[in-house]
C-alpha positions as CSV (number, residue, x, y, z in Angstrom):
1,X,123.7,61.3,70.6
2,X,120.2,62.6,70.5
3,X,117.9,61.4,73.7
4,X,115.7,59.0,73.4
5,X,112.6,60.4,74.3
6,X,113.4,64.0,73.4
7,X,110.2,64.6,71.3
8,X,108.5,65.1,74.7
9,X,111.0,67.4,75.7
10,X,110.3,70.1,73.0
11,X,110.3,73.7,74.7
12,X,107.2,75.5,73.4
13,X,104.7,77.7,74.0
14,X,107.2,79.7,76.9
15,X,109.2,83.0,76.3
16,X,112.8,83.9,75.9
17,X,114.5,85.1,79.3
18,X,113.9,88.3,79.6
19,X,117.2,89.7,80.5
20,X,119.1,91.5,78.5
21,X,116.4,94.4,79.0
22,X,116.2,98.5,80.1
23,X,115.1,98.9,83.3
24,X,114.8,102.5,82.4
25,X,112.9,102.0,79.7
26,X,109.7,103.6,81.5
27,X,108.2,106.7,80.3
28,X,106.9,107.8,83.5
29,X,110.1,107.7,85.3
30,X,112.0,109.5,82.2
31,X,109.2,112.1,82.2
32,X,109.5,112.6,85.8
33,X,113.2,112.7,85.8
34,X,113.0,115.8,83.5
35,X,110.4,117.6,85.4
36,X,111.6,117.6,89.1
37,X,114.7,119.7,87.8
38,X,117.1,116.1,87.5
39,X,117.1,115.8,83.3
40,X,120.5,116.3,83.3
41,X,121.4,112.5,84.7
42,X,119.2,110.7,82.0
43,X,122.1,109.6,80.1
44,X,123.4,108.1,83.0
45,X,120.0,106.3,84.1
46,X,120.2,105.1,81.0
47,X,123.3,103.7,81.2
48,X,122.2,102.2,84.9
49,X,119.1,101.4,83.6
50,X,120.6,98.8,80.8
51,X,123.5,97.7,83.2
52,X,120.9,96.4,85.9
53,X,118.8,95.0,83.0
54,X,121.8,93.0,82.1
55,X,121.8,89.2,82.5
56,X,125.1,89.8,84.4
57,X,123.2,91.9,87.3
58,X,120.1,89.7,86.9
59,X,122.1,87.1,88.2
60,X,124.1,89.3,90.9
61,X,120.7,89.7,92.6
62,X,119.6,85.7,92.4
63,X,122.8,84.6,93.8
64,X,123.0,87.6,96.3
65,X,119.5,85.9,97.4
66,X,120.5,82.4,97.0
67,X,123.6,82.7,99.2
68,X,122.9,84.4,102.4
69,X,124.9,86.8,104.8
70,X,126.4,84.3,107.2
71,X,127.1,85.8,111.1
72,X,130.7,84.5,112.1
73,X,130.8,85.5,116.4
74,X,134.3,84.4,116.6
75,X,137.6,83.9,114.9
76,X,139.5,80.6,114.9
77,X,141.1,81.2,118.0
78,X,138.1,82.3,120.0
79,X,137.9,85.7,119.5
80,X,134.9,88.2,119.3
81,X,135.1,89.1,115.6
82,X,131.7,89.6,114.7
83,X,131.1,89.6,111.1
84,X,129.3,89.1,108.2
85,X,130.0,87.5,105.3
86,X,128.5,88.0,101.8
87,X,128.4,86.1,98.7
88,X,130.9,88.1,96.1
89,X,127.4,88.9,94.1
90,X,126.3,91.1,97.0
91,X,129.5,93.0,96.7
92,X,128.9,93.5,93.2
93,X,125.7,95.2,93.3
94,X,126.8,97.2,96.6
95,X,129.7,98.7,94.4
96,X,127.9,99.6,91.5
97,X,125.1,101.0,93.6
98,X,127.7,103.5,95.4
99,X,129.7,104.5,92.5
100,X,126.1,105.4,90.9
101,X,125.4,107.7,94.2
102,X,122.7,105.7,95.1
103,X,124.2,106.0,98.6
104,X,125.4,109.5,100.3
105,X,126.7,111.0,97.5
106,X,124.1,113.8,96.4
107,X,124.9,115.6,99.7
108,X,127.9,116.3,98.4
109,X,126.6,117.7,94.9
110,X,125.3,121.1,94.7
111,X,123.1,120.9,92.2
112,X,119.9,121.1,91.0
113,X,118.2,117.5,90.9
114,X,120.3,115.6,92.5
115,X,118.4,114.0,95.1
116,X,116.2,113.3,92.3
117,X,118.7,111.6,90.3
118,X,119.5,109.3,93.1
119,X,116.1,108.3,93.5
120,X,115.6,107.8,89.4
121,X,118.6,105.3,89.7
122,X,117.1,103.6,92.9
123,X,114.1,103.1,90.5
124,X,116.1,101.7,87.5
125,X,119.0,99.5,90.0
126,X,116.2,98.1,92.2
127,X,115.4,95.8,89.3
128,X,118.4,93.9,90.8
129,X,118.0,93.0,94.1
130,X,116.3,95.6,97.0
131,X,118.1,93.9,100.0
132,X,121.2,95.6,99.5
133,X,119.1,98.9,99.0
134,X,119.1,99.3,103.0
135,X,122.7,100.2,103.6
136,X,122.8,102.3,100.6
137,X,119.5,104.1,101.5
138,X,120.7,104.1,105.9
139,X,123.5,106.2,104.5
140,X,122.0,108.7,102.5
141,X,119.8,109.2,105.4
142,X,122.6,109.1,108.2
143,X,124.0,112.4,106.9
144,X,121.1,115.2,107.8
145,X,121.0,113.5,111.1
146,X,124.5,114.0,111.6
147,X,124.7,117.2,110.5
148,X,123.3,118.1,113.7
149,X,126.7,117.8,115.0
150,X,129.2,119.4,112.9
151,X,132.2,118.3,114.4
152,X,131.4,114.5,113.8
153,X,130.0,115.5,110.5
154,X,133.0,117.6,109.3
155,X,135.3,114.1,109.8
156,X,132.6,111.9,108.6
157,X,130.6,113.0,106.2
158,X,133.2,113.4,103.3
159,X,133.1,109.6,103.8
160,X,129.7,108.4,103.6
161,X,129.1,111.1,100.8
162,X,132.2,108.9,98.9
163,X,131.4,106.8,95.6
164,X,133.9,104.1,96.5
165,X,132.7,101.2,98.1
166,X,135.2,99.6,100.6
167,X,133.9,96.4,102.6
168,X,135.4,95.0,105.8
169,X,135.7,96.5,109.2
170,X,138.7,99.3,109.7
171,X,139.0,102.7,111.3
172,X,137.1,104.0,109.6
173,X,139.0,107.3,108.9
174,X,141.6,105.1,107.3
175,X,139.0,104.0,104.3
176,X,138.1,105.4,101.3
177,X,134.3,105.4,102.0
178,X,131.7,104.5,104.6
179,X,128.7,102.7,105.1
180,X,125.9,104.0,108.0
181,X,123.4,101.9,110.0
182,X,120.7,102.8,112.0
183,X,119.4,101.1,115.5
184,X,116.3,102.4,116.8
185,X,114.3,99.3,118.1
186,X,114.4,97.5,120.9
187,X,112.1,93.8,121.6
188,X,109.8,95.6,123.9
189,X,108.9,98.7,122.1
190,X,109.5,98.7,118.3
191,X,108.3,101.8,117.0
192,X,107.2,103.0,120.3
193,X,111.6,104.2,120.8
194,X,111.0,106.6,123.7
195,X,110.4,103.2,125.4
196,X,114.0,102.2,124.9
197,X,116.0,101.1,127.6
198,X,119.5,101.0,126.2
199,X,121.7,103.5,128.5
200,X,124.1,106.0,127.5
201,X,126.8,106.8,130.4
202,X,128.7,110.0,130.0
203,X,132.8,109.4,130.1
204,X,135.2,111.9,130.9
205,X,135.7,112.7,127.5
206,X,133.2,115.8,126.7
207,X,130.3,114.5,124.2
208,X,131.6,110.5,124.6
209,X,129.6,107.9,125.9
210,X,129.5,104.2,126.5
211,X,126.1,102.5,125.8
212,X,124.5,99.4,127.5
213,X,121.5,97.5,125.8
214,X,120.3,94.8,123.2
215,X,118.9,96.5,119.7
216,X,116.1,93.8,117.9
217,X,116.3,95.3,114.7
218,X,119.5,96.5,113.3
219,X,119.8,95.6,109.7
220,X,123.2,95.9,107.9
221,X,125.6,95.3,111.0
222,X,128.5,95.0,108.6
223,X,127.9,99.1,108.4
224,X,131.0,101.0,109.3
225,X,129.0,103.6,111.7
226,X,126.0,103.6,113.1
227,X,123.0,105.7,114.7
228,X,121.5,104.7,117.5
229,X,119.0,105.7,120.2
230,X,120.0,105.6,124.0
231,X,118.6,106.8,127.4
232,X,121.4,109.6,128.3
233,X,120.5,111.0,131.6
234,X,119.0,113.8,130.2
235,X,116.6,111.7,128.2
236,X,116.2,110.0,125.0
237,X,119.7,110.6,122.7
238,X,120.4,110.3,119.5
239,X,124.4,108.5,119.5
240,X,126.7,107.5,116.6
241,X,129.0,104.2,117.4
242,X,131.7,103.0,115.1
243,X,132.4,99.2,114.9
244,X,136.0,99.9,114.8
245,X,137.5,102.8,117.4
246,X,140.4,105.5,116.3
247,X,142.5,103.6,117.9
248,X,141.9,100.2,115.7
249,X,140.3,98.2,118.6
250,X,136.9,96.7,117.9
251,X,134.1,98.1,119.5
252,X,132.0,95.8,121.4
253,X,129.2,95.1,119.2
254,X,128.4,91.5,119.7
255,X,126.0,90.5,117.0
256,X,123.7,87.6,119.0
257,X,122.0,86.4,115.4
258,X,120.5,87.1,112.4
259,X,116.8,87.7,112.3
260,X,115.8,84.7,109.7
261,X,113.1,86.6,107.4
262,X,110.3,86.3,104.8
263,X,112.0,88.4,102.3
264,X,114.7,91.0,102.3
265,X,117.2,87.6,102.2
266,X,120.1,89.3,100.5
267,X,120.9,91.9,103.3
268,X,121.8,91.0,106.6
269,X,119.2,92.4,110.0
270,X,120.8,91.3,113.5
271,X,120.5,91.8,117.1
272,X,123.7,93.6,118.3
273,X,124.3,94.1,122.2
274,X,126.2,96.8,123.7
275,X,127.9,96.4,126.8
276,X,130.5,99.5,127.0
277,X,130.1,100.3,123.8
278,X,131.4,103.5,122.7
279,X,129.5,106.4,121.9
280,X,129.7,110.3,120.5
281,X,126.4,112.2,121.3
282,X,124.7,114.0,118.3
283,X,122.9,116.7,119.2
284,X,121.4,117.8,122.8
285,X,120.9,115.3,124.9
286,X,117.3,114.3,125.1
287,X,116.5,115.2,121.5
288,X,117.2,111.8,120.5
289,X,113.9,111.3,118.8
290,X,114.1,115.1,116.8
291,X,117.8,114.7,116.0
292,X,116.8,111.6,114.3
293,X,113.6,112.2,112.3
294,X,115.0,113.7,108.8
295,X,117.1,110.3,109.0
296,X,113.8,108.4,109.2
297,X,112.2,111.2,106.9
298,X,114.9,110.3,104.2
299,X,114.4,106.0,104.6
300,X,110.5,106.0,104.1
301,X,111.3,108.0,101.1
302,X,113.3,105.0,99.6
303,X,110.4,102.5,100.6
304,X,108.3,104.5,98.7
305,X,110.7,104.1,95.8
306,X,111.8,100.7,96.8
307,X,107.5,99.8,96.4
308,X,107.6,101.4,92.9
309,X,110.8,99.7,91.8
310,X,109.2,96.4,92.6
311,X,105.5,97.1,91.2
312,X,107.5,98.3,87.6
313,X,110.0,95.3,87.9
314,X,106.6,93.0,88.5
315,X,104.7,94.8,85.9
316,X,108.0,94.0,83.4
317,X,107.9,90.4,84.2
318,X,104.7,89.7,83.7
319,X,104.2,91.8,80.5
320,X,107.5,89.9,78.8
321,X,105.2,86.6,80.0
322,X,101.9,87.4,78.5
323,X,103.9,89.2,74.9
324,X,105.3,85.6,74.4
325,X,102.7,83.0,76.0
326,X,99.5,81.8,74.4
327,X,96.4,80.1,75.3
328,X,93.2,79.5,73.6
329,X,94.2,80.6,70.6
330,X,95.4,84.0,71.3
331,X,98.5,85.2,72.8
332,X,97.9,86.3,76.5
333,X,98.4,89.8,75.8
334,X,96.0,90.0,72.9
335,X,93.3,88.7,75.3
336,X,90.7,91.3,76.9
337,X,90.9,90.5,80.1
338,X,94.5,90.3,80.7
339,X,94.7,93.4,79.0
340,X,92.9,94.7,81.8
341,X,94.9,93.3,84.2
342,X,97.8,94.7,82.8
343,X,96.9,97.8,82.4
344,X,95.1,98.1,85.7
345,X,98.7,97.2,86.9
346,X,100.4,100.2,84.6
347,X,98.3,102.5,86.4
348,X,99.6,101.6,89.6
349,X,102.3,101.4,88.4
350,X,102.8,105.1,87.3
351,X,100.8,106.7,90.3
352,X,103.4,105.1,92.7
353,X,106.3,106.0,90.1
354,X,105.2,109.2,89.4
355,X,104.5,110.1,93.0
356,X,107.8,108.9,94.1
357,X,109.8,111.4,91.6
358,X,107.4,114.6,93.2
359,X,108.6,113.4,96.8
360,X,112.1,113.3,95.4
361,X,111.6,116.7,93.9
362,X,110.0,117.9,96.7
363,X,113.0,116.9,98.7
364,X,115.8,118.4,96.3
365,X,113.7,121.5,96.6
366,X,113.3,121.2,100.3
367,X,116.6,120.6,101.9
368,X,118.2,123.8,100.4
369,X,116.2,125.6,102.7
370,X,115.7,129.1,102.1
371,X,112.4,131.0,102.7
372,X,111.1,130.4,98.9
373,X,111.3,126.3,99.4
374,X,109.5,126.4,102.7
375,X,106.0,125.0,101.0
376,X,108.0,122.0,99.5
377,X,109.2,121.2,103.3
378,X,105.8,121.4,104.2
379,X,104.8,119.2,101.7
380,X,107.7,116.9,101.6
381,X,106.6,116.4,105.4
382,X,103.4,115.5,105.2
383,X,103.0,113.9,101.6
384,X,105.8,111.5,102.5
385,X,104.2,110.1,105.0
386,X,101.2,110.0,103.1
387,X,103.1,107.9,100.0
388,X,105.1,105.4,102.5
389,X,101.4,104.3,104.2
390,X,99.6,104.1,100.6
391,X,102.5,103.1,98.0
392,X,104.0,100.6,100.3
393,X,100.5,99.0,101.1
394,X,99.8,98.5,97.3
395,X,102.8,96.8,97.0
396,X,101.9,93.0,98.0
397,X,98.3,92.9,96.6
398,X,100.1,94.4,93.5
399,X,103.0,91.8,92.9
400,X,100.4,88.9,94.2
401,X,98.5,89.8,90.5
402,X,101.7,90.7,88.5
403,X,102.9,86.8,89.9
404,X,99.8,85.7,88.9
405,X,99.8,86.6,85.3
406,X,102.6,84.1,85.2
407,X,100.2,81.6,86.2
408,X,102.1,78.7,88.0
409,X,105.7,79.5,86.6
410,X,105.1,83.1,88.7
411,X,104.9,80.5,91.4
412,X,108.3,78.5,91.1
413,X,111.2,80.2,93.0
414,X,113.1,80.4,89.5
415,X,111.0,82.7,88.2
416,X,112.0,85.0,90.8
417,X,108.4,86.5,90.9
418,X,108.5,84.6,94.7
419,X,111.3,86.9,95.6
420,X,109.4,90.0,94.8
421,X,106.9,89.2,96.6
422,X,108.2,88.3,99.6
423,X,109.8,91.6,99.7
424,X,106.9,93.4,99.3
425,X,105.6,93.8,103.1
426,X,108.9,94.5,104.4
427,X,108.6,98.4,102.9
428,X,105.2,98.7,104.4
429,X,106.2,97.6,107.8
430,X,110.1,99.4,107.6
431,X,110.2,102.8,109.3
432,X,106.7,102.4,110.9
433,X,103.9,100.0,110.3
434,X,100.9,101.5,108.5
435,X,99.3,102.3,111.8
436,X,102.3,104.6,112.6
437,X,102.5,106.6,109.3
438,X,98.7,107.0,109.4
439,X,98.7,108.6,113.1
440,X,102.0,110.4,111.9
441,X,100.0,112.3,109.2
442,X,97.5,113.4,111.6
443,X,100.4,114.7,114.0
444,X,101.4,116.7,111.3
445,X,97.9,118.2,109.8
446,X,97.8,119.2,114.1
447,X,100.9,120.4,115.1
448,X,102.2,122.0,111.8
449,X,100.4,124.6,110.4
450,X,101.7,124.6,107.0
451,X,100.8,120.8,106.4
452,X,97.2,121.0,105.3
453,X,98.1,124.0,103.4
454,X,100.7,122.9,101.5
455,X,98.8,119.6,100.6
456,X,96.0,121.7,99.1
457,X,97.9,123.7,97.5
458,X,99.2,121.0,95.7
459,X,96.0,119.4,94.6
460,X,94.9,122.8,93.6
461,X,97.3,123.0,90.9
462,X,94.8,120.4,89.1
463,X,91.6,122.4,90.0
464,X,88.7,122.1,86.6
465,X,90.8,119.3,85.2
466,X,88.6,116.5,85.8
467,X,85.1,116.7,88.0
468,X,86.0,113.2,89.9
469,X,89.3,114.7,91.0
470,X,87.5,117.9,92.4
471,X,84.7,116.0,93.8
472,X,87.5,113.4,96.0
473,X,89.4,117.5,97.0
474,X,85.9,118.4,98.4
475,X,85.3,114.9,100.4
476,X,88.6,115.6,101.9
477,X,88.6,118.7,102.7
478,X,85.0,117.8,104.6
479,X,86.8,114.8,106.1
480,X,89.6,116.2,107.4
481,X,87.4,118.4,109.5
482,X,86.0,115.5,111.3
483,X,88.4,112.2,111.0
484,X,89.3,111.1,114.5
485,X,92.2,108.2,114.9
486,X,90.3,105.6,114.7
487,X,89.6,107.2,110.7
488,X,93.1,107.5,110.2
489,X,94.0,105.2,107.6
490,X,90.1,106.2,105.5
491,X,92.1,109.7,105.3
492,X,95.3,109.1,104.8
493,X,93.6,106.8,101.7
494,X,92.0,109.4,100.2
495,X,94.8,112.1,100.6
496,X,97.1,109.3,98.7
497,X,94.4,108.7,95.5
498,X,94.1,112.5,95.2
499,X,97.6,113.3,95.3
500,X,98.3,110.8,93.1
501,X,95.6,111.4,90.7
502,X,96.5,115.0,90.4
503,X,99.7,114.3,89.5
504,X,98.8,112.0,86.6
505,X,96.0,114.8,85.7
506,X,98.7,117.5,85.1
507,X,101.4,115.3,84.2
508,X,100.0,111.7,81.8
509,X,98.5,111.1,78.7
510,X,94.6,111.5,79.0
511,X,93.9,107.9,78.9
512,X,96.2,107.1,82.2
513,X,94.7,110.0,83.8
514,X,91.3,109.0,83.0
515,X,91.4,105.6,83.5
516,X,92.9,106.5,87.2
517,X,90.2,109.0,88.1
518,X,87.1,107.2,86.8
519,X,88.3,103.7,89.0
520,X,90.4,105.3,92.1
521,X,87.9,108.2,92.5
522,X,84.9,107.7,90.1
523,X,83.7,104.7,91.7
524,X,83.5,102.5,88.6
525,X,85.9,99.9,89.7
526,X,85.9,96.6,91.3
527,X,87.8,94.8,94.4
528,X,90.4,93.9,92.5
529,X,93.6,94.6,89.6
530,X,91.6,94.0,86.2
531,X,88.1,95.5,86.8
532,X,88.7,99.2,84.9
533,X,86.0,100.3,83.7
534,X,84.5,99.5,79.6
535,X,85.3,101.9,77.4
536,X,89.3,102.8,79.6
537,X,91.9,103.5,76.8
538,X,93.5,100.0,77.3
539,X,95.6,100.4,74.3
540,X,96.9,103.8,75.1
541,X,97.9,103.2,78.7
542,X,99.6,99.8,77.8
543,X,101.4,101.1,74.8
544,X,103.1,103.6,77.3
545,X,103.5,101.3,80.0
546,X,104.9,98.0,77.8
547,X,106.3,99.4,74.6
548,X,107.1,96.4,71.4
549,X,110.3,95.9,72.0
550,X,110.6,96.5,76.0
């Protein structure tokens, strides 16, 4: 029986779900892909790219949101058990994302590209859900770190490098594959660790510990291992704990709560306590902070590529919208000034993208480590701190607009444009605030001699190939003479638009590259997405970025 009133109910005027669609349908990304040395995996980012694009996946992420982690302290007896539990969907995307070796696995691969390929499928799976993309990304960056002691690294590492996913707490030698957390921060310090005042109290045993203290930021406590910082008495020390000891006893890692937060809803962040917690020192005591850079190295990486993943994911919501939506006449996409919009977006869009895949590259390149890759170390040094303060800062302001073009549907928690951008501060302020990653760059143009060098020499590879780019080279070069601290973030800016715009010089279509240089360096832009310039190839740089069809 037809309703009565159901005239009022047609559905007009509002487009098709989006899902099925291919999250690796991006030319940049493919583009990149191929040139930092990682063509090889295409097929299978393909394959990724239309599995996460599925409406099967799609919905793995909105329930994985929708039904929290839930802390359980104590069994029904009274015991100390705890654990977290996760909504089946969250286990679906955490399996998927470690059989891809979106976790540990390219450690274990020697070959060309494959750091790179992990980061091209972090691009293409984000589209999911990026809450479970800090366990996956703790342990690909848990196993440099640990290298720094080879006998831990010798039983663990064939674990956390493992493509099987295996949830729930055992010894951990007795699984198939392992998960790695970090703990670094504690309530009255943050990012300032060497503050720390968690204690680390030598046994008997040679190189074991038992720790004391209360971590405030320790996402993913359902990890199997973790890294954490500790006063040792001879200083700051880097330590890894287990949740579950060799002997099958739990270790005490009382998890006091979860931190309730703006975004990032899917994964689980807590506040575990040690109190005789055990502990294996890796590396010298008092190198805590050294022992456990590359780890932090590796993360801001991924919220570089966690940033992009969401401005492309954005930039493919709203550009399905305004394809199938209409007002005054016209189709939203057909209309000139949401063309601008969109493609002001694009740009962003492939800068951050494109930038991403040479940091990737530049880390392939660099952790080999023999004399001939020293220059992409340098570079991987500085220019990822560089692309975590500027990529990750873009991020809000840039899925505020892409929600926008949505209009009030972009607003309604269905859409899932809400989720997005919730997320979006979280990379900015993850492994160091902007302020730190600023001040960090300057540390390194000080204190490492190849730094500046290998920057420049970067951007000199686009020398001649467009006057605004070689003008914004010659303003930083005359800036970096003079920029105290308090011009930190001024310079760190103007390092990110030139790195970025050489890239997409050398590397994009004239129209992107033009576009970028006359509005990020030219001048000829306004305060906001959708003020490029008359006479910017709209067409062109929107035909690349939103393809009929995608």
């Amino acid at each position: 029986m037809e309703y009565e009133g159901s005239a009022t109910h047609a559905v007009t005027n509002q487009p098709p779900p989006l899902a099925p669609y291919d999250a690796s349908a991006d030319t940049a990304l493919l583009e990149g892909l191929r040139r930092e040395g990682a063509g090889w995996a295409e097929e299978g980012i393909r394959r990724l790219g239309l599995r996460a694009g599925s409406a099967e996946a799609q919905e793995w992420g909105d329930l994985a949101n929708r039904h929290e982690p839930e802390l359980r302290t104590h069994d029904r007896y009274g015991n100390r058990v705890d654990e977290v539990e996760f909504h089946p969907s969250w286990h679906h995307l955490m399996r998927v994302a470690v059989a891809e070796g979106l976790a540990g696995a390219p450690w274990a691969e020697d070959r060309v590209g494959a750091h790179v390929a992990r980061t091209a499928g972090g691009l293409v799976w984000g589209h999911t859900d990026a809450g479970h993309g800090c366990p996956t990304s703790m342990t690909y960056a848990a196993i440099p770190a640990l290298r720094r002691q080879p006998d831990l690294a010798k039983i663990y590492e064939p674990l956390l490098t493992s493509r099987l996913y295996e949830p729930g707490l055992k010894v951990p030698t007795e699984k198939r594959g392992l998960l790695a957390g970090m703990g670094m921060t504690e309530k009255q310090g943050g990012s300032d660790v060497r503050t720390n005042t968690t204690t680390a109290t030598p046994t008997a045993e040679s190189g074991v510990y038992t720790l004391r203290g209360h971590k405030w930021f320790t996402s993913a406590p359902m990890c199997d291992v973790f890294l954490v910082l500790a006063q040792a008495p001879g200083g700051l020390s880097c330590f890894l704990v287990p949740r579950v000891l060799p002997d099958g006893s739990r270790n005490t890692f009382r998890i006091q709560r979860l931190k309730d937060k703006l975004g990032n809803r899917s994964n689980a962040s807590s506040e575990p306590e040690f109190d005789g917690t055990v502990a294996w020192l890796v590396g010298p005591e008092g190198q805590g902070v050294k022992t456990i850079i590359e780890m932090v190295n590796c993360t801001r990486l991924d919220c570089v590529m966690m940033s992009a993943t969401l401005m492309r994911k954005t930039l493919v919501e709203a550009g399905h919208h305004v394809r199938h939506r209409s007002a005054f006449g016209a189709r939203l996409l057909d209309q000139p000034l949401m063309r601008n919009v969109l493609a002001d977006l694009a740009l962003e869009s492939e800068a951050a993208t494109t930038l991403t895949l040479r940091l990737a590259g530049a880390a392939d390149r660099g952790v080999r480590g023999d004399g001939e890759h020293d220059a992409e170390a340098a570079f991987r040094r500085i220019a990822t701190a560089v692309g975590k303060y500027w990529v990750t800062k873009r991020g809000p302001a840039f899925t505020a607009e892409a929600l926008e073009c949505l209009g009030g549907n972009g607003y309604v928690e269905e859409s899932g444009m809400p989720r997005h951008y919730r997320e979006a501060p979280l990379l900015s302020i993850w492994e160091g605030s902007g302020n730190v990653n600023a001040l960090d760059v300057l540390r390194a143009l000080r204190r490492e001699s190849g730094a500046a060098q290998a920057l420049f020499g970067e951007l000199a590879s686009a020398r001649g190939a467009d006057a605004r780019l070689d003008a914004a080279v010659a303003r930083l070069k005359g800036q970096l003479a003079q920029t105290s601290e308090i011009g930190a973030r001024r310079l760190v800016e103007l390092m990110a638009l030139t790195l970025q715009a050489s890239l997409l010089v050398r590397h994009a279509p004239p129209a992107v590259a033009d576009a970028f240089c006359a509005s990020r360096l030219g001048g000829d832009w306004g305060h906001a997405f959708g003020t490029l310039p008359d006479g910017a190839g709209l067409d062109a740089i929107l035909a690349r970025a939103l393809p009929e069809g995608s």
